[in-house]
C-alpha positions in Angstrom: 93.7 112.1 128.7 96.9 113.0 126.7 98.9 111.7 124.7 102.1 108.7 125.8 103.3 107.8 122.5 106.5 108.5 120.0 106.3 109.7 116.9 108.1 108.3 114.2 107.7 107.3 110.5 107.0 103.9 109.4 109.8 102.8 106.9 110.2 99.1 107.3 108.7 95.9 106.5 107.8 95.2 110.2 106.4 98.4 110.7 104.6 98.5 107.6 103.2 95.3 109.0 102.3 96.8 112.7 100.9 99.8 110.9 98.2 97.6 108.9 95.2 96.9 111.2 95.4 100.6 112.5 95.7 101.9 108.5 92.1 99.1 108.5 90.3 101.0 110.6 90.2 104.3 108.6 90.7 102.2 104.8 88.7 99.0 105.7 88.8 97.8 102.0 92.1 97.0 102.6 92.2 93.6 103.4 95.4 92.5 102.5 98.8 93.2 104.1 101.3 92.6 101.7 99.2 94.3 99.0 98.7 97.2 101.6 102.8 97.4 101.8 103.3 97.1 98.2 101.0 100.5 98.2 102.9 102.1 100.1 106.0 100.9 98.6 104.9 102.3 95.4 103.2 105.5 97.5 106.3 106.4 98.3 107.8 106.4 95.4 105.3 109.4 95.0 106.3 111.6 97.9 104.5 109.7 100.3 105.2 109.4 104.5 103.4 107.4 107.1 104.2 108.8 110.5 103.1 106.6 113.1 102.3 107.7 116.9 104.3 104.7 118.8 103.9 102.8 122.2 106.8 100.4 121.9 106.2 98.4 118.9 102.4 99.3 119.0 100.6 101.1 116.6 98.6 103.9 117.8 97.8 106.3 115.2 99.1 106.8 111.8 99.3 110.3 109.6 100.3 109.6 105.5 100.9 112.3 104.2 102.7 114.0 100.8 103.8 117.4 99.7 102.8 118.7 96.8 102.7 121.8 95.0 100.0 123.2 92.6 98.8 126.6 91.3 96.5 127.1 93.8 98.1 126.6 96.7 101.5 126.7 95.9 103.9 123.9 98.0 101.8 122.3 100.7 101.4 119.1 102.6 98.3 117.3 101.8 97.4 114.2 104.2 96.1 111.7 103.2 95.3 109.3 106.0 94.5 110.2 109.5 93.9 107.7 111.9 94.2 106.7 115.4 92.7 103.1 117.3 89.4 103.4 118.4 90.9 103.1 121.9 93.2 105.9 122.2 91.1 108.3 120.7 90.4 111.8 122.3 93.8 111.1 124.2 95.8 113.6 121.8 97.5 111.3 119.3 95.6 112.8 116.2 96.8 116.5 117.4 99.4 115.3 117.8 100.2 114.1 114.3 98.6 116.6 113.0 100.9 119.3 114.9 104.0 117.1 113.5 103.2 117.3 109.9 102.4 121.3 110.5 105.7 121.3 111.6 107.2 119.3 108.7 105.4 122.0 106.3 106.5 124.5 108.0 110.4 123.2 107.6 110.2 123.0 103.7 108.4 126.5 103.4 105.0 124.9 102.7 102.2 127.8 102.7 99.2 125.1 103.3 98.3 122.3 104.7 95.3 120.5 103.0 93.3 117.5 103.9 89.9 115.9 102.6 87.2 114.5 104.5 83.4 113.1 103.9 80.7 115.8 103.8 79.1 113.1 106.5 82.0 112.9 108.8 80.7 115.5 111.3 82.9 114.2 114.1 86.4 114.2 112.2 85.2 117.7 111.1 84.4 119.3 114.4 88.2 117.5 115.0 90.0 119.2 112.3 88.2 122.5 113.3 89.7 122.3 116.7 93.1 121.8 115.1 92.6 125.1 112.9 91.6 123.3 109.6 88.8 125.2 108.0 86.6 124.3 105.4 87.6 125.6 101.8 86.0 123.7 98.9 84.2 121.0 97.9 85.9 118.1 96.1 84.5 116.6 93.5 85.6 113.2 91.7 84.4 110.1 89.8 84.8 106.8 89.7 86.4 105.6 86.3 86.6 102.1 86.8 83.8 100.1 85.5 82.2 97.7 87.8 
């Protein structure tokens, strides 16, 4: 199947709110929807997007992304939430934000685009192969808060 949806970034209130229960499927510790728009509120403030893929006022996929620019890679786009709804997927809405936000680093000179994913996520990995994304490190982090 292929893809019937618009592309566009999520920059208001109501689409913050439309955006939430899609944003829940890939971040389901987020369980509130005004503290999830306050995030991205502050996000934002950061450099951060959220481009949405769009039927009507429907939610399909979402891409939040950032650009960023380091010693390493120089200025890139790093995303950091890809996500479509468990029922559209394999119909070309994650390509296709992934090919938008390409495009977006390609505009503003960006030499890389980076992601993460889980060393367990076998089926997002053989996705973002397809899409040209290849493996390049292992991130490392720890948890600072105490529990």
């Amino acid at each position: 199947m292929k893809m019937n949806a618009q592309l566009r970034h999520v920059e208001t209130n109501q689409d913050f709110h439309a955006a939430f229960a899609v944003m829940r499927e890939l971040r389901p510790h987020l369980v509130d929807a005004d503290a999830f728009i306050a995030q991205l509120q502050r996000q934002a403030h950061q450099g951060y997007r959220l481009l949405g893929a769009w039927d009507g006022m429907q939610v399909l996929g979402l891409a939040g992304y950032r650009h960023q620019e380091n010693l390493i890679y120089g200025r890139f786009i790093y995303i950091d939430d890809l996500v479509t709804t468990g029922s559209v997927r394999s119909r070309g809405i994650g390509a296709a934000l992934i090919n938008a936000v390409r495009e977006e680093a390609y505009r503003h000179g960006c030499k890389q685009l980076m992601l993460d994913t889980a060393l367990g996520n076998s089926l997002a990995q053989r996705f973002y192969f397809r899409q040209g994304l290849l493996s390049r490190a292992l991130h490392f982090g720890q948890a600072l808060a105490k529990e």
